[in-house]
N, C-alpha and C positions, 0 to 999 in steps of 0.2 A: 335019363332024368334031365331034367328041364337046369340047364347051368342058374345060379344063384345070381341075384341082382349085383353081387359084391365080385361076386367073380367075372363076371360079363365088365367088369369098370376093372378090373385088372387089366382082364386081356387087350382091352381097349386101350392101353395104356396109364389110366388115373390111377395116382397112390390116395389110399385116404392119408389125412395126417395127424400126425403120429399123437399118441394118448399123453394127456401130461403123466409124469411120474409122480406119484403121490408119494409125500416126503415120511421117512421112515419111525418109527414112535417116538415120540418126544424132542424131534425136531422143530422149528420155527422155518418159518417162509422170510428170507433175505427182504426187506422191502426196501422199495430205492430211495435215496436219500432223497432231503430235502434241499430243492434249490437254493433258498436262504435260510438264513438264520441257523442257530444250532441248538442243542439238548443240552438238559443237565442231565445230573446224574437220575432222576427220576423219569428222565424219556418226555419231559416235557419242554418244548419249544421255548428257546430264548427268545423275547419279541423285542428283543435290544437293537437300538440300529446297530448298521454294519460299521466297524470301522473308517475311519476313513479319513481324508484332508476336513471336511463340512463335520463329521463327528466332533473331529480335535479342536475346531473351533470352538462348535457349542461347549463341549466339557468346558473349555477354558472361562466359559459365562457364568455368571451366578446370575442370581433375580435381579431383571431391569436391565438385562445387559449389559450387566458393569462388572469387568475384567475382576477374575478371579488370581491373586498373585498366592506367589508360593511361599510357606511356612505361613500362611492366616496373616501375611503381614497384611495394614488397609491400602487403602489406592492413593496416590498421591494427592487425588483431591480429594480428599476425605483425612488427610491430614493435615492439609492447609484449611481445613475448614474447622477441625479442632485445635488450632493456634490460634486461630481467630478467636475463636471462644473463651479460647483460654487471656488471652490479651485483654480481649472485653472485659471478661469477670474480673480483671485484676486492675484495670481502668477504673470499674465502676467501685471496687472496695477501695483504691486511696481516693476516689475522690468522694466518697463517704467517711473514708476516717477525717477527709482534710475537714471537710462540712462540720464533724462532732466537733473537731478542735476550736473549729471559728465560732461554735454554736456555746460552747465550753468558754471561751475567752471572754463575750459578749456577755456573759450571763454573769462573770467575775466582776467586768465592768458597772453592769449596772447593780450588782452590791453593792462594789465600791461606790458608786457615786450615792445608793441612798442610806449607805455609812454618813456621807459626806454631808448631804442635806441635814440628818437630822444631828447632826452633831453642831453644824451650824444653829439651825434653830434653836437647839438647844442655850446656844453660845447666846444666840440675840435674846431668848426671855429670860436670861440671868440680869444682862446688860438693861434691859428696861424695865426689869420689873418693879413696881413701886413708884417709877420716873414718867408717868405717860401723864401730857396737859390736855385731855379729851376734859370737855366740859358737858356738864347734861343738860345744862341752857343754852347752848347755843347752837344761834340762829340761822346761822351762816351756812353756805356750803363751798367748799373752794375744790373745785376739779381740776383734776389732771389725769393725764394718760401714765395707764400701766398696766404693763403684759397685754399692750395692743389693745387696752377696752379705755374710755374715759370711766374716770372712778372718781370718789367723792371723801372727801371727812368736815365734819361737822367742824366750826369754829365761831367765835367772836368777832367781834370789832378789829379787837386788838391783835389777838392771834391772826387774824386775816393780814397783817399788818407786817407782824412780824416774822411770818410764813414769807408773804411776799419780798421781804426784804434778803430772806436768805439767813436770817437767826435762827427758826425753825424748820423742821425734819417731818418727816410723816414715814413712819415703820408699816410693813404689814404681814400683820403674825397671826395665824388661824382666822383666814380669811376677815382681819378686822384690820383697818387702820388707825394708828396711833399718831398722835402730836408728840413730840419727844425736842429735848432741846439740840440743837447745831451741832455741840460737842458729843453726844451722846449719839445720831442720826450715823456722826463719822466712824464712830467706834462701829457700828451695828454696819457699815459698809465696807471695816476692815477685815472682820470676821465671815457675813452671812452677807452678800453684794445684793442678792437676791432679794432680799426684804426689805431691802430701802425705795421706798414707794415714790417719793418725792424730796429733794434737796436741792432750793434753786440757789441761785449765786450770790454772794454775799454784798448786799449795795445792790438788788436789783428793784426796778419802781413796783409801786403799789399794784398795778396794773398786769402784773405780770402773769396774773390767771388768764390766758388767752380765754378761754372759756368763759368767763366772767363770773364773779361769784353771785351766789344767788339765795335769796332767802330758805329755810327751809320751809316749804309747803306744809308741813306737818304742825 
């Protein structure tokens, strides 16, 4: 008989090689580990980097690359940056309370003073009432300056005379002027300074109207 192709590669020297052993029931096949990374417990791959000096940095990062400190405390500049804030806000409330104060004080003020006005006024239409030499014939006008406008009141011959001389006063009370006499003009400049419209000097010329007096056009 004719030798067998398998046995002709014996004799020849060739081994075949060798048959795997097939693993026995209910065993598993060892497979080789994995280069990196590791498993959990469910066999599936950690894709976490590896530890390492570059890991230990990152960890120590939070978002924006700004250092992560330990117990949550914040980062140094991040609490200088809430002083600040907090400085500001407490800046900006005294110098809002001081504001209310000045605002509060101002507004007591001017009570007080239109307390003061009308108490005067008052004071002067007690003092002239009944006493005013305003005449409805006359012709005259005798100007003078007051409250920065040149103003006017009607008079006579005479009145003009004795206006100019400094005998007579001119009051002015709800926007009108009055003729009142000298003694009377003083009084009304003791109380309400305001209202005394005109009071020249006593022994002053005729002339004294710089303005000049002047018919009334009417």
């Amino acid at each position: 008989m004719v030798d067998s192709l398998r046995d002709q590669l014996l004799k020849a020297g060739l081994k075949p090689s060798p048959k795997p052993v097939a693993p026995a029931h209910g065993e598993r096949v060892a497979q080789a580990p994995a280069s990196r990374g590791t498993h959990d417990k469910s066999g599936r791959r950690d894709a976490s980097p590896s530890r390492g000096p570059d890991a230990a940095r990152v960890a120590q990062r939070g978002r924006g690359g700004s250092p992560i400190h330990a117990a949550g405390k914040p980062s140094p500049r991040r609490a200088d940056a809430s002083q600040e804030e907090i400085d500001l806000a407490r800046a900006y409330a005294l110098r809002h309370a001081q504001e209310q104060r000045e605002k509060a004080a101002a507004e007591r003020i001017a009570v007080e003073r239109a307390r003061l006005r009308k108490e005067q006024r008052e004071k002067a239409h007690a003092l002239v009432q009944g006493k005013t030499l305003n005449r409805a014939d006359a012709e005259l006008m005798r100007h003078f300056e007051y409250g920065g406008k040149i103003r006017r009141v009607h008079v006579d011959a005479a009145q003009l005379h004795a206006l100019n001389a400094g005998e007579l006063g001119v009051i002015q009370l709800d926007g009108r002027y009055w003729l009142v006499e000298r003694a009377l003009a003083e009084a009304v400049r003791e109380c309400a300074p305001q209202h005394l419209a005109l009071l020249p000097d006593p022994g002053a010329a005729d002339d004294a109207d710089e303005f000049g007096a002047m018919p009334d056009p009417a």
